[in-house]
PDB file of the backbone (N, CA, C, O) and the ligand in Angstrom, with CONECT records:
HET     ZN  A 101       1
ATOM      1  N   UNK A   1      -4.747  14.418  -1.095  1.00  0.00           N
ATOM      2  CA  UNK A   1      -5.402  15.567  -0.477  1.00  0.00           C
ATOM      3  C   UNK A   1      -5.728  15.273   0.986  1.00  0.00           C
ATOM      4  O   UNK A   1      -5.578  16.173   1.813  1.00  0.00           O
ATOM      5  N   UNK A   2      -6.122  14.185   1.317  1.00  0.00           N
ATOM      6  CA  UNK A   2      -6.303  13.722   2.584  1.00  0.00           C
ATOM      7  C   UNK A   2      -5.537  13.277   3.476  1.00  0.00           C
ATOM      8  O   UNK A   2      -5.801  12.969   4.638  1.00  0.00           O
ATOM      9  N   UNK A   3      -4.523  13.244   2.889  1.00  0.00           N
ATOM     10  CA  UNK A   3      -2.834  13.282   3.752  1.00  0.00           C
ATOM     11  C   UNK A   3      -2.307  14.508   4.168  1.00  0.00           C
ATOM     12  O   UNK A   3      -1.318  14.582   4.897  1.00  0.00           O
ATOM     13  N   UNK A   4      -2.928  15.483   3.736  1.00  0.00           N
ATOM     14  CA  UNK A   4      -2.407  17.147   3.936  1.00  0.00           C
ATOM     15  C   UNK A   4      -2.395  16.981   5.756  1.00  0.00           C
ATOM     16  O   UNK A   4      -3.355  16.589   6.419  1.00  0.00           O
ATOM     17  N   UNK A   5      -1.469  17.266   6.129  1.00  0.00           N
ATOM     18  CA  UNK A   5      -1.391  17.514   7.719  1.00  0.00           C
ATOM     19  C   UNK A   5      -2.218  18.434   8.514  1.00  0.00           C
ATOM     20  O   UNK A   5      -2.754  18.308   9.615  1.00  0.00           O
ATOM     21  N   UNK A   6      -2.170  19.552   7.520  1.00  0.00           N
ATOM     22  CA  UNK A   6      -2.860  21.125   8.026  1.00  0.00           C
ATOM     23  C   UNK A   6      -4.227  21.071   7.452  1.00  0.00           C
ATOM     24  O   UNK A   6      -4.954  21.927   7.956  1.00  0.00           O
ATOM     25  N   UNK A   7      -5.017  20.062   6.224  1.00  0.00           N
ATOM     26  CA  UNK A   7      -6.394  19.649   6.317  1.00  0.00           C
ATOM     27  C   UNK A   7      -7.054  19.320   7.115  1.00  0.00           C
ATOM     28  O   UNK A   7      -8.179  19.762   7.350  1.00  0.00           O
ATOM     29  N   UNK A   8      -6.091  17.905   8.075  1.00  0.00           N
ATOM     30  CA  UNK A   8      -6.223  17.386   9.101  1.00  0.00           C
ATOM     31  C   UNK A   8      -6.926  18.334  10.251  1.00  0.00           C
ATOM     32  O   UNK A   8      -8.062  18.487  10.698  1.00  0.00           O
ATOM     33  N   UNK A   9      -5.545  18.913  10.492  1.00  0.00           N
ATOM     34  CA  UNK A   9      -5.572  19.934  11.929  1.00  0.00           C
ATOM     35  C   UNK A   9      -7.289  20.855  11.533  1.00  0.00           C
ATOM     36  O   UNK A   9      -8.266  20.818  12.281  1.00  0.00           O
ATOM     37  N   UNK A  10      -7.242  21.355  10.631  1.00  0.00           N
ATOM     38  CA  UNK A  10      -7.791  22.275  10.233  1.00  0.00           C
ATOM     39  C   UNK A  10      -9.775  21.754  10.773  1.00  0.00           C
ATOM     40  O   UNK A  10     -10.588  22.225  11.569  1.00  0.00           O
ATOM     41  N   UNK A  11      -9.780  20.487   9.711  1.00  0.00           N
ATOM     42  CA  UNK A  11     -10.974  19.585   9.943  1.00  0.00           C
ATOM     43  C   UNK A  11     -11.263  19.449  11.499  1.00  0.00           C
ATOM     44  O   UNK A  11     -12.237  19.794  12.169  1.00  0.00           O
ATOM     45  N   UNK A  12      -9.974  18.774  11.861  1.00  0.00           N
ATOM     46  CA  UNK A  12     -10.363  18.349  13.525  1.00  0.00           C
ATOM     47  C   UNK A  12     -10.637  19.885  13.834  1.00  0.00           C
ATOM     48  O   UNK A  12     -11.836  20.158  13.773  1.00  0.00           O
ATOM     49  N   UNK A  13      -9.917  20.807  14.109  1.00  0.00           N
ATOM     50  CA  UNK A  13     -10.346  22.229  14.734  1.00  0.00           C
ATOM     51  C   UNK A  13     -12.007  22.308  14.765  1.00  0.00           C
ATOM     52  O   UNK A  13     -12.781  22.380  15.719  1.00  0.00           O
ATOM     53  N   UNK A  14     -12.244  22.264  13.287  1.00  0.00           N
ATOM     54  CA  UNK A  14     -13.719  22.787  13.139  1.00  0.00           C
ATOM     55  C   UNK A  14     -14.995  21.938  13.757  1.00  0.00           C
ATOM     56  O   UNK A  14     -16.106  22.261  14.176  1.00  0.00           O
ATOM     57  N   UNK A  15     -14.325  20.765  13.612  1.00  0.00           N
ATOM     58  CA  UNK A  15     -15.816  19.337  14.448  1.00  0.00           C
ATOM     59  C   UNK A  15     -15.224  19.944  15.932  1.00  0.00           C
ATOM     60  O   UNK A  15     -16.213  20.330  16.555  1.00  0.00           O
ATOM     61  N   UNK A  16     -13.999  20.171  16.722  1.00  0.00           N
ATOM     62  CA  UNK A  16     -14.036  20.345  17.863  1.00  0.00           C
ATOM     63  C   UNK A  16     -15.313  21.417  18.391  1.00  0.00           C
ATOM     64  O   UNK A  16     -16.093  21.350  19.340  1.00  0.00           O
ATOM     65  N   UNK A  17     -15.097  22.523  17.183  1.00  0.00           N
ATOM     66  CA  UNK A  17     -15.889  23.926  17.699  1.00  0.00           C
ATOM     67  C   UNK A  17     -17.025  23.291  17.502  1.00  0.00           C
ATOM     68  O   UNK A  17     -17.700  23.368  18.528  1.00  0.00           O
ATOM     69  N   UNK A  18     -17.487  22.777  16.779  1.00  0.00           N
ATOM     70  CA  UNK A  18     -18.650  22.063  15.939  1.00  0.00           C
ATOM     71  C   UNK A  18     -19.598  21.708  17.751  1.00  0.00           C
ATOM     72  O   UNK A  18     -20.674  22.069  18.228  1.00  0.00           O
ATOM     73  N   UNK A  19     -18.483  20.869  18.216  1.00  0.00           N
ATOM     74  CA  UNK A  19     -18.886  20.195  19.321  1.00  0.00           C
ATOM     75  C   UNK A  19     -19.224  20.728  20.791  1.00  0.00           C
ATOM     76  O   UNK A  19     -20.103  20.444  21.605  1.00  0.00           O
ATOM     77  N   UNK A  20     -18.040  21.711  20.778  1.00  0.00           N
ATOM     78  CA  UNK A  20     -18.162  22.681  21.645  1.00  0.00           C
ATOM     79  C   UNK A  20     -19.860  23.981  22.065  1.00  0.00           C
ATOM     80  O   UNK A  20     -20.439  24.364  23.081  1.00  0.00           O
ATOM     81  N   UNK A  21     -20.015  24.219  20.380  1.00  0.00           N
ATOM     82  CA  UNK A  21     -21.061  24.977  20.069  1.00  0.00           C
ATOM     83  C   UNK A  21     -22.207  23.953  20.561  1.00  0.00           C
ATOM     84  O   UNK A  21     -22.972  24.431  21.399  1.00  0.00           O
ATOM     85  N   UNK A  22     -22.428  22.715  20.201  1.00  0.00           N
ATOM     86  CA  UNK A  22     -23.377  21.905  20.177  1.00  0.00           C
ATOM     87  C   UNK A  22     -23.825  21.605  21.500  1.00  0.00           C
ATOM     88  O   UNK A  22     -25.017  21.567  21.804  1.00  0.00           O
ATOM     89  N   UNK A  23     -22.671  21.344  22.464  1.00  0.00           N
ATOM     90  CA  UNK A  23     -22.560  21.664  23.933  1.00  0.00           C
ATOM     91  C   UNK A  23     -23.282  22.896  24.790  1.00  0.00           C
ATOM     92  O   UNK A  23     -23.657  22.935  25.961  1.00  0.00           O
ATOM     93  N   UNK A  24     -23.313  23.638  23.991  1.00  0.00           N
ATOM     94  CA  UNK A  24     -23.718  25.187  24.349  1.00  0.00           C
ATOM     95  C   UNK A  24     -25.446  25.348  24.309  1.00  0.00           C
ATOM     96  O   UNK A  24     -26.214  25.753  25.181  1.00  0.00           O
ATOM     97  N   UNK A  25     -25.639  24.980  23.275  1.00  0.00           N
ATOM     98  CA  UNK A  25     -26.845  25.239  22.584  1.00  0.00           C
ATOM     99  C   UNK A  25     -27.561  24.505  22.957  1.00  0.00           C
ATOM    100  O   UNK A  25     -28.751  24.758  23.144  1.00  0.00           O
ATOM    101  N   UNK A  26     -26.721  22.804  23.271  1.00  0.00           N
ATOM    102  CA  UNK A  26     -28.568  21.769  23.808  1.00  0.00           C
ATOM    103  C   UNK A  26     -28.418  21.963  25.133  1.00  0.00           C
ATOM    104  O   UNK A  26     -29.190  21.333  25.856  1.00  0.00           O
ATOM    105  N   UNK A  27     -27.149  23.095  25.943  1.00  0.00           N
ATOM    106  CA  UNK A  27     -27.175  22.737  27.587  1.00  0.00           C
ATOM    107  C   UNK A  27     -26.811  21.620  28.147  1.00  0.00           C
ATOM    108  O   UNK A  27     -27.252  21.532  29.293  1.00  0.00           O
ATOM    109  N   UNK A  28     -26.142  20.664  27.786  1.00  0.00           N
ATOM    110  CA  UNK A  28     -25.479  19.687  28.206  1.00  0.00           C
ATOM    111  C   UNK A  28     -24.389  20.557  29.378  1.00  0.00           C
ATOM    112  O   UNK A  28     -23.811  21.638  29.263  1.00  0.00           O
ATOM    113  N   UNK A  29     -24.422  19.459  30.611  1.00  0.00           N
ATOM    114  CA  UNK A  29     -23.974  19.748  31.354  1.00  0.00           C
ATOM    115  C   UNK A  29     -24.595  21.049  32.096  1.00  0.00           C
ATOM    116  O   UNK A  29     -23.881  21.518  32.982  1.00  0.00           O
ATOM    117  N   UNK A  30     -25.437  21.486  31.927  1.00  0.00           N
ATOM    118  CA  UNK A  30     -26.102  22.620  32.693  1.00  0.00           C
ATOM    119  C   UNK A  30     -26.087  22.346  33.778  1.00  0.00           C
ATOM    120  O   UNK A  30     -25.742  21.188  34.017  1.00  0.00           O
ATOM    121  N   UNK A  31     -26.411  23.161  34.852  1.00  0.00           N
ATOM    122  CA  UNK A  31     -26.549  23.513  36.133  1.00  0.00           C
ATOM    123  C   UNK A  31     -28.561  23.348  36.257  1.00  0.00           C
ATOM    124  O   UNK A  31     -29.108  24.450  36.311  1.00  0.00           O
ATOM    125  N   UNK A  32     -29.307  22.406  36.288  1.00  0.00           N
ATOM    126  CA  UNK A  32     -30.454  22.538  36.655  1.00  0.00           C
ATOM    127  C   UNK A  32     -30.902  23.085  37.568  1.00  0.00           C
ATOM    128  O   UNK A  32     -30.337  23.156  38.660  1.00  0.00           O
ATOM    129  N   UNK A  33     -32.071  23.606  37.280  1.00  0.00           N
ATOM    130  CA  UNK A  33     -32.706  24.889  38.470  1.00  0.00           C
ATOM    131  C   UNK A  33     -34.333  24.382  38.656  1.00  0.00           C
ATOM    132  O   UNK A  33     -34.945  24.056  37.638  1.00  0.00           O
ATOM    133  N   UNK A  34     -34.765  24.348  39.502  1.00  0.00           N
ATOM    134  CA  UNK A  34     -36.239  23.996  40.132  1.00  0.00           C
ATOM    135  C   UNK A  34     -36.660  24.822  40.369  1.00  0.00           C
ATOM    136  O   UNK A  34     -36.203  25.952  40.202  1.00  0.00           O
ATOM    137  N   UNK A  35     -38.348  24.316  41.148  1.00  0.00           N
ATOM    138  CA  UNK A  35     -38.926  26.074  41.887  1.00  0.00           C
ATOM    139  C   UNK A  35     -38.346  25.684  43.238  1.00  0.00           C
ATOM    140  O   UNK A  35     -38.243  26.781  43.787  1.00  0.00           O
ATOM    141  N   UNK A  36     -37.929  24.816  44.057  1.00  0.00           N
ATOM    142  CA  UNK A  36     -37.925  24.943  45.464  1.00  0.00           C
ATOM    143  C   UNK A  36     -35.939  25.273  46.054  1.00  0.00           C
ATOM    144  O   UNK A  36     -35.501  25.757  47.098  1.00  0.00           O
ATOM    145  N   UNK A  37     -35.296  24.793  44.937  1.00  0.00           N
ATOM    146  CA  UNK A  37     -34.226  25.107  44.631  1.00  0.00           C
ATOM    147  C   UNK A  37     -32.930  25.913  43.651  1.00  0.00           C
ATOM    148  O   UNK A  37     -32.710  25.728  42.454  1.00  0.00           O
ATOM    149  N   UNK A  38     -32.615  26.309  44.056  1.00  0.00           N
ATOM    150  CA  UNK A  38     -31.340  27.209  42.989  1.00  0.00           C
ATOM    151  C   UNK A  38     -30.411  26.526  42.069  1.00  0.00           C
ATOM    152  O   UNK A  38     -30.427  26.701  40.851  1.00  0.00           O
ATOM    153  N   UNK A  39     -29.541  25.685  42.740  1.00  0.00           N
ATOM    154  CA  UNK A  39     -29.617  24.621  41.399  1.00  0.00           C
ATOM    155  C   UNK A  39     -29.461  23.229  42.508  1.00  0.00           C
ATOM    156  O   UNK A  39     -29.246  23.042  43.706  1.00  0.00           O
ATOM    157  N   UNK A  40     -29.761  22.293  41.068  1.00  0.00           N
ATOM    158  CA  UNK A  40     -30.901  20.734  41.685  1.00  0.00           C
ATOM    159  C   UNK A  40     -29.024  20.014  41.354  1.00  0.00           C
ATOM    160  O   UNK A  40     -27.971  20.292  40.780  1.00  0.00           O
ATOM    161  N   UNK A  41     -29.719  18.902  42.261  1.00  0.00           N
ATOM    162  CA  UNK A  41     -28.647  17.696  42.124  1.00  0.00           C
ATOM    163  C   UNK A  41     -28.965  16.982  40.951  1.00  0.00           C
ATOM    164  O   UNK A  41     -30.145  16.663  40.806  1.00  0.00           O
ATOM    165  N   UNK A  42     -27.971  16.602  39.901  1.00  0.00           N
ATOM    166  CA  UNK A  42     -28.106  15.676  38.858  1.00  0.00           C
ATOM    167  C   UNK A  42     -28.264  13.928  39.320  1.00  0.00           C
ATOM    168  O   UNK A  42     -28.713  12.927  38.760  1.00  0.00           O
ATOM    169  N   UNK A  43     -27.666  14.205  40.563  1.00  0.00           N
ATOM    170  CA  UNK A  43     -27.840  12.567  41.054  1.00  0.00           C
ATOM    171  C   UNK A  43     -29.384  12.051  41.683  1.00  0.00           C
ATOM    172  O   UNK A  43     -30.120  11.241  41.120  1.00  0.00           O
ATOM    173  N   UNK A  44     -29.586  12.551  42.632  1.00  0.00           N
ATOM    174  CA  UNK A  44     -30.799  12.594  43.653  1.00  0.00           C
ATOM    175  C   UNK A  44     -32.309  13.261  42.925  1.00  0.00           C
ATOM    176  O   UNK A  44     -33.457  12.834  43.045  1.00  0.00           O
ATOM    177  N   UNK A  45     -31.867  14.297  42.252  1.00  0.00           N
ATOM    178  CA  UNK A  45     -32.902  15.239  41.751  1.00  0.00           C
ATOM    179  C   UNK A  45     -33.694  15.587  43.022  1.00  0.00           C
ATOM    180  O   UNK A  45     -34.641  16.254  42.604  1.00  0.00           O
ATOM    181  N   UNK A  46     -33.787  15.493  44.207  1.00  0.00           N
ATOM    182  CA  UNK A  46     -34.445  16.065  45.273  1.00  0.00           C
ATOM    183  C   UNK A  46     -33.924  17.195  46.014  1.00  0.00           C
ATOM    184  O   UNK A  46     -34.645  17.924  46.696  1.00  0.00           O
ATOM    185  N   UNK A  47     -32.245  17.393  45.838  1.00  0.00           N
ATOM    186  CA  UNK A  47     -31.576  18.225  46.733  1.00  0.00           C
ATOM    187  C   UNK A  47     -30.469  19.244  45.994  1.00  0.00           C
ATOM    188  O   UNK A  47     -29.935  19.098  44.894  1.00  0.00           O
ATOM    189  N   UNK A  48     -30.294  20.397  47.034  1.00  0.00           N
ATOM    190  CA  UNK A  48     -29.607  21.265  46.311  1.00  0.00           C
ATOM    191  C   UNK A  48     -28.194  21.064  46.050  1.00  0.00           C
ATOM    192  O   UNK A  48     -27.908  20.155  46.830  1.00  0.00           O
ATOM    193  N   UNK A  49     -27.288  21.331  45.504  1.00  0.00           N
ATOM    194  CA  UNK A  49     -26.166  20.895  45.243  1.00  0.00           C
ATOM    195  C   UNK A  49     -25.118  22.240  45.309  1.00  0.00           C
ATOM    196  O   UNK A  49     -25.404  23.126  44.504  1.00  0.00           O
ATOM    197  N   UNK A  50     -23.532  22.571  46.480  1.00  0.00           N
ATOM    198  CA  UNK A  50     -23.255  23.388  46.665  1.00  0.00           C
ATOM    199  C   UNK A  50     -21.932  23.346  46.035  1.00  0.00           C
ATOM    200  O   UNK A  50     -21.480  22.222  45.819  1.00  0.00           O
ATOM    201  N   UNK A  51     -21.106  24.540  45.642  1.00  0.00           N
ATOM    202  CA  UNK A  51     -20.121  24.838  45.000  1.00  0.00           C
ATOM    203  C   UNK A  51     -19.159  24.253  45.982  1.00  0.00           C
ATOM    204  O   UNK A  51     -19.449  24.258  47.178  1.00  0.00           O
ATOM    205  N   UNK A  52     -18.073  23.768  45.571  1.00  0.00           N
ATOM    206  CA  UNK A  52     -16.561  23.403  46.443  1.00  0.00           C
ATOM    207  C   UNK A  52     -15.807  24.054  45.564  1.00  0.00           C
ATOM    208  O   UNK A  52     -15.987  24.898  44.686  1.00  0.00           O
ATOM    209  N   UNK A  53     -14.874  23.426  46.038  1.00  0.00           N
ATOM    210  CA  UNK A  53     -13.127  24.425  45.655  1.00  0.00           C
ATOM    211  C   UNK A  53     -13.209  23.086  44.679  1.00  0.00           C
ATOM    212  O   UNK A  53     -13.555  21.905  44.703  1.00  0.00           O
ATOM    213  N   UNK A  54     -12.610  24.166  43.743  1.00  0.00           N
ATOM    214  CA  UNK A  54     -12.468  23.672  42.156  1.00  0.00           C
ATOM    215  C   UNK A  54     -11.308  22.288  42.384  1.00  0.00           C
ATOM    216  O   UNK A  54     -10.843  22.320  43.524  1.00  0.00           O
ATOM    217  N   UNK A  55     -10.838  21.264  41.645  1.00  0.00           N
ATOM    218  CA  UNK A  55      -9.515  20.582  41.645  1.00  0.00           C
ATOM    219  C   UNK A  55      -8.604  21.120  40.518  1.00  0.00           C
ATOM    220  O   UNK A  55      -8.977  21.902  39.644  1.00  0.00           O
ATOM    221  N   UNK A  56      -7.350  20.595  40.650  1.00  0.00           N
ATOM    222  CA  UNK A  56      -6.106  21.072  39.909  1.00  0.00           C
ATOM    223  C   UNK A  56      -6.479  21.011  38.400  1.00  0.00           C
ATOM    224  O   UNK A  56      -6.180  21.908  37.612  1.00  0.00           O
ATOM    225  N   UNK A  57      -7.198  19.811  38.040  1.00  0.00           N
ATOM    226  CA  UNK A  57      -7.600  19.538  36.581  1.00  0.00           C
ATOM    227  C   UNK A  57      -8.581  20.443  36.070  1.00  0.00           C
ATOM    228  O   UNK A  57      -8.434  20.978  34.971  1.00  0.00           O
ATOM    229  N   UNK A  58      -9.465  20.624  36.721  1.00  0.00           N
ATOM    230  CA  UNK A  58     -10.257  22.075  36.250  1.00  0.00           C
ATOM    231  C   UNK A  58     -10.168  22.432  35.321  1.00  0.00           C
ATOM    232  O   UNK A  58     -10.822  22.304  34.286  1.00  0.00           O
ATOM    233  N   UNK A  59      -8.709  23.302  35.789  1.00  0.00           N
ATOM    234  CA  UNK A  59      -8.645  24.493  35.406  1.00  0.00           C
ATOM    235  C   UNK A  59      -8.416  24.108  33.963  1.00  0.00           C
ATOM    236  O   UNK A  59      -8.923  24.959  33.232  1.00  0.00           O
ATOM    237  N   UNK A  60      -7.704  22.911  33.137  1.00  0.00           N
ATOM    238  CA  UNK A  60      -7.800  22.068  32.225  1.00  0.00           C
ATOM    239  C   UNK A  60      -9.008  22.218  31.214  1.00  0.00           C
ATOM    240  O   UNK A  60      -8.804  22.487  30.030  1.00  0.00           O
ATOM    241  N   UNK A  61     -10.178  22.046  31.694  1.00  0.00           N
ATOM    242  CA  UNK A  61     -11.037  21.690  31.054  1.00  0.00           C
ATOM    243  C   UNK A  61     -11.789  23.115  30.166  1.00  0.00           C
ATOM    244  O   UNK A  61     -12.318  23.409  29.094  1.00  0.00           O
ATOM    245  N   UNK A  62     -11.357  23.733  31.588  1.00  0.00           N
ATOM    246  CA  UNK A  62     -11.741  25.226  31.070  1.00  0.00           C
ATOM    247  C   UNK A  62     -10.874  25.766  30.006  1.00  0.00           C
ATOM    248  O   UNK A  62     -11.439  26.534  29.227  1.00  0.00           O
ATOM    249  N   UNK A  63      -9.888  25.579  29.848  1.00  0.00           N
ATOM    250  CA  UNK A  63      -8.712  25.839  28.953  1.00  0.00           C
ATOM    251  C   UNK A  63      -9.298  25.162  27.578  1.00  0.00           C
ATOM    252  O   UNK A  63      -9.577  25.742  26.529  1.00  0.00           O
ATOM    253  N   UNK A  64      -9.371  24.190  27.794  1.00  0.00           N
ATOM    254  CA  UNK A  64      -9.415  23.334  26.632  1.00  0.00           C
ATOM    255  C   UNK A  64     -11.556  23.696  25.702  1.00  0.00           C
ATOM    256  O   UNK A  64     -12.128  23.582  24.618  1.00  0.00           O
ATOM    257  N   UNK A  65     -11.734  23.975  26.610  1.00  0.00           N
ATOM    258  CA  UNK A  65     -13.082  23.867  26.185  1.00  0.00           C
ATOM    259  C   UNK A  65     -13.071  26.121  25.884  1.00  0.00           C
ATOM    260  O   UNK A  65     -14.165  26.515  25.480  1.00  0.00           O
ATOM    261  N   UNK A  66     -12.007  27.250  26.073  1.00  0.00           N
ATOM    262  CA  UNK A  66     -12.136  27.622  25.408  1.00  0.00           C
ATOM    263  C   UNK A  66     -12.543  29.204  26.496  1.00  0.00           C
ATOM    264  O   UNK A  66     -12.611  30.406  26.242  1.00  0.00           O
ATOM    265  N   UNK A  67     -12.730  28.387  27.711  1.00  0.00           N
ATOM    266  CA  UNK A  67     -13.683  29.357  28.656  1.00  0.00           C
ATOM    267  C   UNK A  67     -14.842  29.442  28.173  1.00  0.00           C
ATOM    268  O   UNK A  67     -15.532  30.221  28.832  1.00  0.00           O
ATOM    269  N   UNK A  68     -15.395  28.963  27.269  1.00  0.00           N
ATOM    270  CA  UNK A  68     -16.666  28.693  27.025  1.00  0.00           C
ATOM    271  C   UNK A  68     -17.653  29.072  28.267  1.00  0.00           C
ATOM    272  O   UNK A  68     -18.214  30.104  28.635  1.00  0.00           O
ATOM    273  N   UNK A  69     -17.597  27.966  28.646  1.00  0.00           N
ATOM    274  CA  UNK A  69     -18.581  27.321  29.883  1.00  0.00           C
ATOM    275  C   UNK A  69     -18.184  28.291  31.617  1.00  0.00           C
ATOM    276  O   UNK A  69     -18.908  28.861  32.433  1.00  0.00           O
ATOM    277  N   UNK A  70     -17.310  28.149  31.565  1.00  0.00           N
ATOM    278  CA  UNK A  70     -16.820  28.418  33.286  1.00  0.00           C
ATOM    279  C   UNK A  70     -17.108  27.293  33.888  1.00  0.00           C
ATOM    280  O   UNK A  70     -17.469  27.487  35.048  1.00  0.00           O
ATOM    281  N   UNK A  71     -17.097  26.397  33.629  1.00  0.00           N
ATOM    282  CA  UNK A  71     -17.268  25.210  34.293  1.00  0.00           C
ATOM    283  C   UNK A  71     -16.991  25.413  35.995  1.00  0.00           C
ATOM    284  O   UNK A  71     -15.976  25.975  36.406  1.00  0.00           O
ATOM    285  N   UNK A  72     -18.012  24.888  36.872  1.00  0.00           N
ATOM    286  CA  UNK A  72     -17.484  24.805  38.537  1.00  0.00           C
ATOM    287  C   UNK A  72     -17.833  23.825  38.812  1.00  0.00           C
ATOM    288  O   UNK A  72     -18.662  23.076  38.294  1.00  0.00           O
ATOM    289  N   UNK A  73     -16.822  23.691  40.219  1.00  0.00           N
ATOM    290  CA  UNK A  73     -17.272  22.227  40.710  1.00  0.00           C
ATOM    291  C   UNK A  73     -18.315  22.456  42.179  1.00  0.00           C
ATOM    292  O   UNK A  73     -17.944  23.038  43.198  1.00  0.00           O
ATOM    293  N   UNK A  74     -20.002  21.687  41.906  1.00  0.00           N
ATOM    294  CA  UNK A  74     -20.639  21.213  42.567  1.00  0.00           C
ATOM    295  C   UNK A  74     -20.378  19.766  43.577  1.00  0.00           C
ATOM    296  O   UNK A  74     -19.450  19.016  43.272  1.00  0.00           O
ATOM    297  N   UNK A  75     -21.365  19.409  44.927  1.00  0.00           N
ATOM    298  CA  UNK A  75     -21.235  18.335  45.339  1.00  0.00           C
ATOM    299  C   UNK A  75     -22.707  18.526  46.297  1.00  0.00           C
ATOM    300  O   UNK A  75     -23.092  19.510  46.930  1.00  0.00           O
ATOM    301  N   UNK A  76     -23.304  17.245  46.128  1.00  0.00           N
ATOM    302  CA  UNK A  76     -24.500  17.183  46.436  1.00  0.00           C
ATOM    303  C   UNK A  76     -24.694  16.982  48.083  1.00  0.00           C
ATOM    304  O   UNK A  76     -23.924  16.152  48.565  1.00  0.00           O
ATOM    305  N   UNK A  77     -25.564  17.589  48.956  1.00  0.00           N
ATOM    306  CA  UNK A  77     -25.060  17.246  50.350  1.00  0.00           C
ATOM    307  C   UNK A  77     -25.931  15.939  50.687  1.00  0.00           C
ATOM    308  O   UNK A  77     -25.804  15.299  51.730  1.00  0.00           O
ATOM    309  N   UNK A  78     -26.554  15.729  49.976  1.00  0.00           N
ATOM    310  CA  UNK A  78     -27.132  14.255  50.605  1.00  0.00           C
ATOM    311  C   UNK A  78     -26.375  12.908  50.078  1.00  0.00           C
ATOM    312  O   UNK A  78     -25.608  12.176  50.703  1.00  0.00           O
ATOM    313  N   UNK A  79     -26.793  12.821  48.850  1.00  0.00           N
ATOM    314  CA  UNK A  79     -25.983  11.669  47.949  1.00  0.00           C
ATOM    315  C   UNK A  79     -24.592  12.001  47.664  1.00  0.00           C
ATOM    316  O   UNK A  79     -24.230  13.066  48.162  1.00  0.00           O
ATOM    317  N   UNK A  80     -23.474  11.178  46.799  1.00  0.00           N
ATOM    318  CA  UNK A  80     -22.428  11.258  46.905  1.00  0.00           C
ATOM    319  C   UNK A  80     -22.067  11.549  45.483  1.00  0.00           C
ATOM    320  O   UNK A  80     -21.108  11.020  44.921  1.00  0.00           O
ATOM    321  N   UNK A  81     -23.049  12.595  44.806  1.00  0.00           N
ATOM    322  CA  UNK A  81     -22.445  13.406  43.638  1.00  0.00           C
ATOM    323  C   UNK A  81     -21.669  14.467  43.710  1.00  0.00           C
ATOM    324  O   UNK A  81     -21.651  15.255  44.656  1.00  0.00           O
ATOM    325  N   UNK A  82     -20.983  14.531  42.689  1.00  0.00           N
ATOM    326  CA  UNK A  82     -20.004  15.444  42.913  1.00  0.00           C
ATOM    327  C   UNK A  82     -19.611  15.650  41.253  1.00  0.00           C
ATOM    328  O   UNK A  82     -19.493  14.816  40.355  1.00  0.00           O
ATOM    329  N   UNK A  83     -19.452  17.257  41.257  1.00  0.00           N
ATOM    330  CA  UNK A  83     -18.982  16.884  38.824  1.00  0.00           C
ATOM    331  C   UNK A  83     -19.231  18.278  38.714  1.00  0.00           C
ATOM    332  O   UNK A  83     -19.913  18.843  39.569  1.00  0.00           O
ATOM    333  N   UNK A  84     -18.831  18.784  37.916  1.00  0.00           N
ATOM    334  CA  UNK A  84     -18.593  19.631  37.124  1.00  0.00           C
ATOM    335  C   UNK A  84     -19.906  20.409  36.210  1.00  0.00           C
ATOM    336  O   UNK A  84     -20.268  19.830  35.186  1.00  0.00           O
ATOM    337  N   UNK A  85     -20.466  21.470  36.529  1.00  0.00           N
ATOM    338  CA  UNK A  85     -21.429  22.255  35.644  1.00  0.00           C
ATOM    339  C   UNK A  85     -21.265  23.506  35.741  1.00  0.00           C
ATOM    340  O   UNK A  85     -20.644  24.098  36.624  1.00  0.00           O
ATOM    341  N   UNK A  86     -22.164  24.229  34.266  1.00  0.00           N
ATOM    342  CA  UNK A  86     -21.736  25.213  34.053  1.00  0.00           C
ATOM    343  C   UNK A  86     -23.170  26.234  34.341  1.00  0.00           C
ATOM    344  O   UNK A  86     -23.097  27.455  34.202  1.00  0.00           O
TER     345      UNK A  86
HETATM  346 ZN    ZN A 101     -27.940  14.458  45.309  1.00  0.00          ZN2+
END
């Protein structure tokens, strides 16, 4: 029974969504927001952090994760963060 190929697929499918949902719900990867700022740097936590032009892989993640999220790419202007939130 556990050799079935399409159990397999089937199982993995559902822990993916499993994971995806779980992603959603605790806010992982969020975009943090303050009172003195719109959204906060994950690196510094002191400064605001501004949208850039997305990279080629992106568009990847968004695919794969479902459009879920909309994932964009941030970069912090003081420190040298830079990543992906939604
Ligand atoms: Zn920063």
């Amino acid at each position: 029974m556990y050799r079935d190929p399409y159990l397999t697929l089937l199982l993995f499918l559902l822990i993916y969504l499993l994971i995806l949902v779980m992603i959603k719900s605790f806010n992982i990867f969020r975009k943090k927001t303050s009172k003195r700022f719109h959204l906060l740097c994950p690196g510094c936590k002191q400064n605001v952090i501004k949208r850039i032009k997305r990279k080629s892989h992106d568009m990847y993640l968004n695919i794969m994760t479902l459009q879920l999220f909309k994932f964009k790419r941030y970069k912090c202007t003081i420190c040298t963060w830079e990543g992906l939130r939604w």
